[in-house]
Each structure stands twice: as C-alpha cells, then as structure tokens.
C-alpha positions as CSV (number, residue, x, y, z in Angstrom):
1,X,0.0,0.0,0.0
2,X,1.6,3.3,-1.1
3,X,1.2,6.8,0.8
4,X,-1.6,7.7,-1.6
5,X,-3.4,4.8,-0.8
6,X,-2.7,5.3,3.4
7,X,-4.1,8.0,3.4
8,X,-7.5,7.7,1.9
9,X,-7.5,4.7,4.3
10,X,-7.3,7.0,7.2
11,X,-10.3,9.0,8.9
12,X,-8.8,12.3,8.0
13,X,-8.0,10.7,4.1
14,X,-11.6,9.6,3.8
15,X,-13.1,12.8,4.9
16,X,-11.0,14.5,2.6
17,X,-11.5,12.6,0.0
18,X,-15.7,13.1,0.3
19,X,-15.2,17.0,0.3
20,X,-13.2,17.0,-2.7
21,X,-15.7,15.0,-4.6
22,X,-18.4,17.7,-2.9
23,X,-16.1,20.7,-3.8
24,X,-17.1,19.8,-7.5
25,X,-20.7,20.4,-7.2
26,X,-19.8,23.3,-4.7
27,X,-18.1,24.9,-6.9
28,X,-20.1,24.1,-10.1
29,X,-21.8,27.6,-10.3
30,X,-18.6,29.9,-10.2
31,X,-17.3,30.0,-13.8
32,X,-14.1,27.1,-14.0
33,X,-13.7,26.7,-10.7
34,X,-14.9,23.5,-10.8
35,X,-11.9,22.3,-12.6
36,X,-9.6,22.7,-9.5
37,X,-11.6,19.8,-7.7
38,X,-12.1,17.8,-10.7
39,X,-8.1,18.1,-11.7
40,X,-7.2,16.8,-8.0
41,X,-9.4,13.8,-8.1
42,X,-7.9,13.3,-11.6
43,X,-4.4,13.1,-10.3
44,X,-5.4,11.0,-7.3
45,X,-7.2,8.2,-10.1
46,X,-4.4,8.2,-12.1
47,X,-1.9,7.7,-9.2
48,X,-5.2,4.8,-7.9
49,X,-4.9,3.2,-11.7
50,X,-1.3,2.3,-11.3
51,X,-1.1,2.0,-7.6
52,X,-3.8,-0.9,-7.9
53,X,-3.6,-1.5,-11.4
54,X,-3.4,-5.7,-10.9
55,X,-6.6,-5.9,-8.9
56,X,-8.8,-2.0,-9.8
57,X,-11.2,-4.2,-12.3
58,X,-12.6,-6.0,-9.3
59,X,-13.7,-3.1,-7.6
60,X,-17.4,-2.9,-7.5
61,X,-18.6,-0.3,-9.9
62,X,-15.3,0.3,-11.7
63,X,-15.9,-2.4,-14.7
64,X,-19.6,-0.7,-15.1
65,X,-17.6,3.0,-15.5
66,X,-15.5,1.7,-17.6
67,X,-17.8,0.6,-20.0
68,X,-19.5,3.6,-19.7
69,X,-16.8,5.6,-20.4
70,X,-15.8,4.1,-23.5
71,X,-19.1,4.1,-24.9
72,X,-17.9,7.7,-25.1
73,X,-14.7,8.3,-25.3
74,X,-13.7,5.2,-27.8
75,X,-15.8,6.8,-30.9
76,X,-14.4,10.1,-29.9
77,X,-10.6,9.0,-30.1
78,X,-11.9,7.1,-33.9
79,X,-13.2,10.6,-35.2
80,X,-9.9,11.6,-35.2
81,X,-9.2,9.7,-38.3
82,X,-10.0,12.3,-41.1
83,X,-11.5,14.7,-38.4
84,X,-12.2,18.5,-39.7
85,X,-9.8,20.0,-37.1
86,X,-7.8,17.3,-35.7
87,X,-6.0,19.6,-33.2
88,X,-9.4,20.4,-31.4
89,X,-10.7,17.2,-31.4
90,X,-7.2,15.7,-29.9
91,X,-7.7,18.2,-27.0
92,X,-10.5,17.7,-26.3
93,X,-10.5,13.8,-26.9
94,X,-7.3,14.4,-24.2
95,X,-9.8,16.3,-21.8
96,X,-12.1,14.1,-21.6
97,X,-10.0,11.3,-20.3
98,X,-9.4,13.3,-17.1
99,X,-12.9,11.8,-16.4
100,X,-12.1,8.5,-16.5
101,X,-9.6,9.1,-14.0
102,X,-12.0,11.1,-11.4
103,X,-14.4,8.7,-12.1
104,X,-12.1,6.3,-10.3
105,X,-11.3,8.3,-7.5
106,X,-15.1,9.0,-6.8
107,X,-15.6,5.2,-7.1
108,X,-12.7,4.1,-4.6
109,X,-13.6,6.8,-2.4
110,X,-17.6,6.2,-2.2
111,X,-17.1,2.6,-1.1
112,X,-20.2,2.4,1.8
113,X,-23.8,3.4,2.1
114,X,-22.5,5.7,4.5
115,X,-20.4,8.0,2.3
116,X,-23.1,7.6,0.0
117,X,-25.8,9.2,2.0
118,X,-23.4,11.3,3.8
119,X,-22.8,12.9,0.1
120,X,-26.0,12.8,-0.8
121,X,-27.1,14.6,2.2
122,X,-24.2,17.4,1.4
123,X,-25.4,17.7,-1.9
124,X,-29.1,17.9,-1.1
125,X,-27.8,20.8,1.1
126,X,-25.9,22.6,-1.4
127,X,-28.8,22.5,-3.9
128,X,-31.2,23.3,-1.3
129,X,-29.3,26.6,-0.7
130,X,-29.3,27.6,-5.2
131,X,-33.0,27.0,-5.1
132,X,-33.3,29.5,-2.0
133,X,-30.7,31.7,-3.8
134,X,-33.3,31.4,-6.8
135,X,-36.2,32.3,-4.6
136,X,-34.6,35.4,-3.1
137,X,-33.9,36.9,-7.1
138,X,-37.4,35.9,-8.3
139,X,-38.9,38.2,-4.7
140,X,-36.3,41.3,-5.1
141,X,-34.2,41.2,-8.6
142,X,-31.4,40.3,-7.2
143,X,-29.2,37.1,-5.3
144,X,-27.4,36.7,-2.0
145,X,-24.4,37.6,-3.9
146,X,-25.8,41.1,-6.0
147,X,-26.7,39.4,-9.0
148,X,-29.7,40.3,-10.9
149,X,-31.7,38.1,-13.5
150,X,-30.0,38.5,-17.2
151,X,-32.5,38.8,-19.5
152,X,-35.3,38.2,-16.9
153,X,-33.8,34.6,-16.5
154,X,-33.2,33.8,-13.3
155,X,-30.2,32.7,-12.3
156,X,-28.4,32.3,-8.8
157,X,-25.1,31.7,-8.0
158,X,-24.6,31.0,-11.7
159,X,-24.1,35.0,-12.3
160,X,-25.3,37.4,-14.9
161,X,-23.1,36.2,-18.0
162,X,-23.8,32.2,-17.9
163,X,-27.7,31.7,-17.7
164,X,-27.0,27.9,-16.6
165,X,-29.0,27.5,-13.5
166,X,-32.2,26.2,-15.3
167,X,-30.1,23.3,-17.1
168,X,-28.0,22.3,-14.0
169,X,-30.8,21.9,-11.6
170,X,-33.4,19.8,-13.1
171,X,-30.4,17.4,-13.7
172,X,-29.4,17.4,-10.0
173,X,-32.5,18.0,-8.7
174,X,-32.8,14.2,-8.0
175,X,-30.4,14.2,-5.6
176,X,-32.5,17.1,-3.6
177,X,-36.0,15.6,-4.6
178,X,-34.7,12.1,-3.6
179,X,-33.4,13.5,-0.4
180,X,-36.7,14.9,1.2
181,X,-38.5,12.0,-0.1
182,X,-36.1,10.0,2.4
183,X,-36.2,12.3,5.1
184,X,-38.5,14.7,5.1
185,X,-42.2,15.3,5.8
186,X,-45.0,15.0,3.1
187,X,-45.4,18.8,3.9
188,X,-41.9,20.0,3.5
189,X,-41.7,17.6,0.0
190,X,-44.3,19.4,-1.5
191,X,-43.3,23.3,-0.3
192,X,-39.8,21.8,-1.7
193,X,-41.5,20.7,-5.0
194,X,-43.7,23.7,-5.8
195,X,-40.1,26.1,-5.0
196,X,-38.2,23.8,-7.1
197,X,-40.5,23.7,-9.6
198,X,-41.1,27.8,-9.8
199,X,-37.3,28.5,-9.9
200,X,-36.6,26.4,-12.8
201,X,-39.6,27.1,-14.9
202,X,-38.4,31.0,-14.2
203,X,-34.9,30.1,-15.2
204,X,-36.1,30.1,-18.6
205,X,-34.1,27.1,-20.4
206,X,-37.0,25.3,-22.1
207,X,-34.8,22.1,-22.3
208,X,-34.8,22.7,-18.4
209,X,-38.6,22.2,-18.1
210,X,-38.7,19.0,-20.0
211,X,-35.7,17.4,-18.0
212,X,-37.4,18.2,-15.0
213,X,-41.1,16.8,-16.3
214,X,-38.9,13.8,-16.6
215,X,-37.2,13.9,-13.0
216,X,-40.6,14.6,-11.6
217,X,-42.0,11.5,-13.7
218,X,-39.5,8.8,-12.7
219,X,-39.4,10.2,-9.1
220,X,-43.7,9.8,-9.1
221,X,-43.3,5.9,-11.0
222,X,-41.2,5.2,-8.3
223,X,-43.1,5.9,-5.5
224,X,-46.3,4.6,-7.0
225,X,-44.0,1.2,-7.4
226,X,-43.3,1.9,-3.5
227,X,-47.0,2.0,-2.3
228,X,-49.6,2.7,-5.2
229,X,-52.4,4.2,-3.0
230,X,-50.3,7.0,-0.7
231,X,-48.1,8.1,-3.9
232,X,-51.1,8.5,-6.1
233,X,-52.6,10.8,-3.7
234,X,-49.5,12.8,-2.7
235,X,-48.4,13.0,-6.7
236,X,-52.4,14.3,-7.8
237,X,-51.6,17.3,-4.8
238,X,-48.1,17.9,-6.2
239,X,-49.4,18.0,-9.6
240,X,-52.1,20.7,-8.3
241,X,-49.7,22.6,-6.6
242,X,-47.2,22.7,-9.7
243,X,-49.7,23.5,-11.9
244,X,-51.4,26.2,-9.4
245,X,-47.9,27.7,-9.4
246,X,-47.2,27.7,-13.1
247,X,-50.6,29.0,-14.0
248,X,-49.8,32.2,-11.2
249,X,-46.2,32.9,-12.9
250,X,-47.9,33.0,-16.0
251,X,-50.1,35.9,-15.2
252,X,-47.4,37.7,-13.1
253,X,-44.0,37.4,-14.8
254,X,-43.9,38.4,-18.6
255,X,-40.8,37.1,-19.1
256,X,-42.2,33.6,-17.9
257,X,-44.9,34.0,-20.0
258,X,-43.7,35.0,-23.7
259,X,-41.3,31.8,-23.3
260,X,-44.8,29.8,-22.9
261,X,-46.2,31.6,-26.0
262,X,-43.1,31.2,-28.1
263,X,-42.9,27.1,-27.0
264,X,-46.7,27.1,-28.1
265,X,-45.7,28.4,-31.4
266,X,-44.1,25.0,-32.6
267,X,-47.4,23.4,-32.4
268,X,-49.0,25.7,-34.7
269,X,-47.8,23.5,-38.0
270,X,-45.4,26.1,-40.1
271,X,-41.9,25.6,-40.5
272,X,-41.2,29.4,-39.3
273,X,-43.8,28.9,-36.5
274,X,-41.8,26.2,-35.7
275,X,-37.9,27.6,-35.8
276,X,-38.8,31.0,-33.9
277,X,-40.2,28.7,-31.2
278,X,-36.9,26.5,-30.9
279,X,-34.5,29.6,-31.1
280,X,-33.8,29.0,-34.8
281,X,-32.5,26.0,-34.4
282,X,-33.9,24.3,-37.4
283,X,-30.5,25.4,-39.9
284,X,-28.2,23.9,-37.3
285,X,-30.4,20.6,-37.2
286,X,-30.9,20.6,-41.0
287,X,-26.8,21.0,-41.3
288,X,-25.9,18.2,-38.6
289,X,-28.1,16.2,-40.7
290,X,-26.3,17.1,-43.9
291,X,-23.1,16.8,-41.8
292,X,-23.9,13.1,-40.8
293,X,-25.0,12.2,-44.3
294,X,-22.0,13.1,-45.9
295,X,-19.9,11.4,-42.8
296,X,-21.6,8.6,-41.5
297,X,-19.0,6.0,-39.8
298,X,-16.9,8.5,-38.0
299,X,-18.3,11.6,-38.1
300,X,-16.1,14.9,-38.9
301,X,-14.2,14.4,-35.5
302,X,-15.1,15.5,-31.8
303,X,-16.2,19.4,-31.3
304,X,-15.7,19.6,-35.2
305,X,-19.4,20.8,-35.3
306,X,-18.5,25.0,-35.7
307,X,-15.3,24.1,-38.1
308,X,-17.5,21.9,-40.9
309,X,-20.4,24.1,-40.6
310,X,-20.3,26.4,-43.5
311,X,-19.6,23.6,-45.5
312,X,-22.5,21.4,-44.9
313,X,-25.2,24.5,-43.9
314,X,-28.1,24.4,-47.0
315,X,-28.0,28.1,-47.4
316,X,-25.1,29.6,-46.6
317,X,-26.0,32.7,-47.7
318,X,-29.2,33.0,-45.4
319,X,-28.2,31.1,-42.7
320,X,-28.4,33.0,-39.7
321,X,-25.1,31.6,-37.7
322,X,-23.5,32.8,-40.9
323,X,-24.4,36.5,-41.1
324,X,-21.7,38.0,-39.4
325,X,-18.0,38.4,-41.6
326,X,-16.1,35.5,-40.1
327,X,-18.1,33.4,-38.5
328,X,-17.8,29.5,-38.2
329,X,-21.3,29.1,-37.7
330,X,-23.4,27.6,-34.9
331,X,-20.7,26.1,-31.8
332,X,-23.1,22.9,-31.1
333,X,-26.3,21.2,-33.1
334,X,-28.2,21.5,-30.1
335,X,-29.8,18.1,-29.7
336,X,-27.5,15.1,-28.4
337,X,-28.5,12.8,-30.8
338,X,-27.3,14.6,-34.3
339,X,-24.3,15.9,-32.2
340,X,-22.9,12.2,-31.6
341,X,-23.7,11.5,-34.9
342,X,-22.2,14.6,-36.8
343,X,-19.4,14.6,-34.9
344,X,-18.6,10.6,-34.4
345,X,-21.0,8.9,-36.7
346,X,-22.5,5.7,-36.7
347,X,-19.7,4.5,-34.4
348,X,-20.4,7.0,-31.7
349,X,-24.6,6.4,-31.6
350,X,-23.7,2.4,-31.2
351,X,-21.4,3.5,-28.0
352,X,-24.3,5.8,-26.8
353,X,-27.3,3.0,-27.3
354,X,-24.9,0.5,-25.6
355,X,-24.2,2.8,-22.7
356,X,-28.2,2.9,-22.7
357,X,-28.5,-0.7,-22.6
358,X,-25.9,-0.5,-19.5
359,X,-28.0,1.2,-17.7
360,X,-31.2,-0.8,-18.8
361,X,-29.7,-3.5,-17.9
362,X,-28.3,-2.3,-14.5
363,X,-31.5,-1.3,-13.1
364,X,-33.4,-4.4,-14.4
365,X,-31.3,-7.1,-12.7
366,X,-30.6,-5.0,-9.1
367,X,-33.2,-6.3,-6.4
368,X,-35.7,-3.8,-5.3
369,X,-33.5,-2.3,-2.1
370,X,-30.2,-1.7,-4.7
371,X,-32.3,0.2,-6.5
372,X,-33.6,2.8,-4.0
373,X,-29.3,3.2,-3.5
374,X,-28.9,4.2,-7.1
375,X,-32.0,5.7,-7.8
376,X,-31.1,9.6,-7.8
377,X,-28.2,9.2,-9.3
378,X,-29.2,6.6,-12.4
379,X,-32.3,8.7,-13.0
380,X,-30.2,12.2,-13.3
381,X,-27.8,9.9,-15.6
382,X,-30.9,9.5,-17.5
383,X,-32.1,12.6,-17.8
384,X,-28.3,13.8,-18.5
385,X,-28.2,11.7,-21.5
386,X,-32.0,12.1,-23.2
387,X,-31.3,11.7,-26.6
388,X,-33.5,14.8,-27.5
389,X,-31.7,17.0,-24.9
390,X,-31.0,20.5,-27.0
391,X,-28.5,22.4,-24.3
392,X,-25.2,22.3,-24.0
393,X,-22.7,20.2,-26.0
394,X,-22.2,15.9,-24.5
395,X,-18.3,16.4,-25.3
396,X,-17.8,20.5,-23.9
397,X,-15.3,20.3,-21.2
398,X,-18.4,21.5,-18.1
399,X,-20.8,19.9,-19.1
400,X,-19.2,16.6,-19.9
401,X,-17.6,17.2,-16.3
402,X,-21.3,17.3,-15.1
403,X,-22.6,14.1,-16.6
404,X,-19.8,11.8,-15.8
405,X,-19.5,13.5,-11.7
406,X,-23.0,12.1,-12.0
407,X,-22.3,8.8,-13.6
408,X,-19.7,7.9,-11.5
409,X,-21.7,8.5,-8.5
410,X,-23.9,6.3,-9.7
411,X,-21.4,3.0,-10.6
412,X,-20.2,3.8,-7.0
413,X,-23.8,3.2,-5.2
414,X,-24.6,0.5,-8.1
415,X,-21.6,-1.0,-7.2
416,X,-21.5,-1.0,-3.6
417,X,-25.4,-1.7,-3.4
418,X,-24.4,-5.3,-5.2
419,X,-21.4,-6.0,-2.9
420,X,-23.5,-5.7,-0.1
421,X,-26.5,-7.3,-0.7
422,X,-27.0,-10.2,1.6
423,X,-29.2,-13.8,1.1
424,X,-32.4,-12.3,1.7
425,X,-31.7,-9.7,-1.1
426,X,-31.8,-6.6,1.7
427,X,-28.7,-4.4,1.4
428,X,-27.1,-3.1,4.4
C-alpha cells in the first residue's frame, strides 16, 4: 500500500477525500472553478490506476464506469481519423480522459452506504441553498451575492453572463427531490417541489422544463412502485400545486410568459412557427443532418461541429449563424443525438445505445432495495443523457464534467449496493 493509498484509508484521508468530490458540485456555479476539484481527483485516479492497477477491475462499480466511459470516449478517439480540425478534437478527446480518472477516485472513495448518503445529504444541502438563492432573485431582482436576473432569466449563484441555473438543476434536482423524499415530511416535499419547480420554470431554459417533467416522472413511478395508493394521492396534490404555481407565474411574470407563448408556437404547423419557437434551431439541425449524411461511420471528429459548418449549412447565404464576416457558424447542433452522430457517426450512436443498454440492464437485474441506492443518481444519468436533450454540448469540457461527476456517483452506489447485498436480497 503506497502513501496515496494510506491516506484515503485513514479518517482524516476519507473525509477529505468526500469533500473533494463535494467541492465539484460546490463549486459548479462559479465559472471554471470546478476544474480545480475535478483536476485533483484526476491526479489522485491516475496515481489509484497504477497504484492498484493488478486488482482495480474488481472493484465494484469500476468495470460498469468503464464501460460507460468508453461508450464515449472510444468513438471520440476514432473521429480523429479524417476529423475536420484534428488539433481540437485531440484536445478535447485528451480532456475528456481526465474523467475516467476522477471517475475512479469518486468510485474508490464512495465505497459504503454511508459515504453515499453522507454525500447525498451534502449535496441535497448545497442544492437546497441555489433554489433559495433562486427564490430570493425571483422576490427582489437580485441574489445573495448582487446578481440580478440577465434577460429576466433567473439565475443564482450562476451570475449574470452564464444563464445555466435552469439546465443544472433539473439534472441534480434528483439528488435534492430524492433527499426529502427519504427524510422529510409529506409537507416539507411538497413546499420543496412547488419552490423547485417555480425556480426552474423562471430560469427560462426550455430544455430545463422537459428534463425536469422527466425527473418529476421517474421520481412519481417510483413511488407509486413503492405504495400505489399513498403516492397517487401525494403526486395528484403535487401536480395541483405545480400546476397552481405555473398558472400564477404566467399571469405575473412576462418574461415567464412569452417563453410559454413562443414554445406554443411549434405546435401551430409552419416551419417558421416552428424555428422562432426552438430559437432558430432548425439550420443547425438541417446542417448536422447534412453533416452526418455526408460522414456517416466516424463523423467529422469531436467538437468539429463549428469548423465543418459552412460547408455542410443548405443556405449559406441566409443562414443565420452565418451572417456575421467571419463566423464559423453555430458552436453545437443543439440536440445530443445529431451531435454524436455529426461529430462521431455511426460509431459514436452504437457506443451511446450500448451505454443505454448499460443502464437498462443495470436497473433491471438490481433487487428492489439496490435500486432505491442508485436511484437519484441513475435517473439524473438518464435525464443527463436524453437523446433529445437540446442544451449544451455531451463532449464541452463542463458539461461533460457534469454528466460523468454524475455517472460515477452512480457506478459507485450500483456498485457497492451489489457488494453488499445479503441472502435475503436486503442491502445493508
């Protein structure tokens, strides 16, 4: 056993260790400072993958990560072969791996039901304090830190210049949601639901509302799968509340409620109608489509989207992300599905429906207890990676950072939730 590996064995070491996996999400809001938490636990893996290299793989939850991983990171390093801009694509194929090596750390480190909940319960904290945050600039313009709304968005801890609160919350809201379903009463889960709810509908990311409809839907089957007749009651009042709350913001905020009208305006069955609702995102989807066409096994290489875009757009000319001298064009398609296959074909959607089927497969063979240990974390994973998710890009360097914290958290608790489970199926 080496020093490294003495002293995450110690009290001190394993207390440590937690924090830093909780200064990620700590400091998730305040521009890259994320990365100085993520970097250490980077270090630590990689200094973990050699230090235990003969017997890593039979760590619970490690061989699941791994797979996961490479579902990934594999078709990224095979778009560099004829990639648009190989230089980009190697960095960021090279950045990405630092995730793999967290991912480790995270999954040595969270090794017990107890540093499971313990994190869970610091998280739910944390998040508890950015919806409060939230509530506090919806009442009086302004956060606990001087920050006004940009663009009537509301927006926390995230600042004025990154409106990101209403795409990171519904994705960690599980962790929060989950929380008070464990520990708190009926009363303080639905005040919590309706004040979760109003912050990120009034966040304004329209991708946001969907993810959390999901989160709210997986967290509702599961309770009706727990007892049928209390969570069909308690989800009918949480539905009234929600929609009680929704309906007032509509009638009181105007920012809240020309977002409704402009959603409402992809229903009305014209093309136009339809891109002014999705922020004109209909030439970027029509030109990752071209750009898949034209590159189906491999795609034109990792964050190569902005670099092939002139060349694939079907009216240059006209096309909006093309109007200003010099432009590349749009950064990102917008939608997780053309962006895997425009920018690592046919090879990277096969590596994204297997790391589906992982998770499928996962949650159908645990026993009934496992799966209340993985639950918040294996239902943010799948709400991270919705195929129809139209946010930020899978392989940007924060958001990536984001959706494998998540996924790692969740191998760790799938893991350890299978170690531990005893002859009568119960896990301790």
């Amino acid at each position: 056993m080496n020093f490294i590996d003495k002293a995450m064995c110690s009290a001190m070491g394993r207390q440590a260790s937690l924090l830093l996996i909780f200064a990620f999400l700590l400091l998730l809001p305040f521009r890259r400072l994320f990365e100085l938490p993520l970097s250490l636990m980077a270090l630590l893996g990689l200094v973990i993958l050699f230090s235990q290299r003969a017997t890593l793989w039979q760590r619970p939850g490690i061989p699941l990560f791994s797979l996961l991983f490479a579902a990934f990171w594999l078709p990224m390093l095979l778009s560099l072969i004829g990639a648009i801009n190989p230089e980009r694509s190697t960095a960021t194929i090279a950045a990405f791996f630092r995730l793999y090596l967290a991912g480790i750390f995270i999954i040595v480190t969270i090794n017990s039901a107890e540093k499971s909940e313990k994190l869970l319960r610091l998280s739910a904290w944390v998040l508890l304090i950015w919806v409060a945050d939230a509530l506090l600039q919806i009442a009086v313009g302004y956060n606990s830190l001087g920050y006004t709304a940009p663009g009537g968005r509301i927006n926390g801890f995230f600042g004025e210049l990154r409106p990101e609160l209403g795409v990171h919350l519904p994705v960690l809201a599980p962790l929060l949601l989950f929380y008070a379903y464990r520990f708190w009463p009926k009363l303080g889960q639905l005040i919590l639901l309706v004040a979760v709810t109003l912050v990120v509908f009034m966040s304004g990311s329209r991708n946001g509302w969907i993810m959390f409809t999901m989160v709210f839907a997986g967290l509702a089957t599961w309770m009706v799968w727990q007892d049928r007749k209390k969570a069909l009651r308690w989800i009918a009042l949480a539905a009234i509340f929600m929609a009680s709350t929704l309906t007032g913001t509509y009638f009181v905020s105007a920012t809240f409620a020309s977002k409704v009208n402009l959603s409402l305006r992809a229903f009305s069955g014209d093309m136009e109608s339809f891109d002014a609702a999705t922020s004109s995102r209909v030439p970027i989807w029509q030109t990752a489509s071209r750009m898949f066409i034209d590159n189906p096994i491999n795609g034109v290489g990792a964050r190569g989207f902005r670099y092939a875009y002139r060349n694939y757009s079907p009216d240059p000319e006209n096309d909006p992300f093309l109007s200003e001298p010099g432009s590349l064009g749009a950064y990102q398609p917008h939608l997780t599905l053309l962006e895997i296959g425009a920018e690592t074909g046919i090879i990277g959607l096969a590596g994204f429906a297997g790391a589906w089927g992982l998770l499928i497969m996962v949650w159908w063979r645990a026993g009934p207890n496992q799966r209340q240990e993985f639950l918040p974390y294996i239902l943010a994973v799948a709400v991270v990676f919705f195929p129809l998710n139209s946010h930020h890009a899978l392989y940007a360097s924060d958001w990536s950072a984001v959706c494998f914290w998540l996924t790692a958290l969740f191998c760790a608790a799938a893991g350890y939730a299978a170690r531990t489970t005893d002859h009568r199926g119960m896990v301790r």
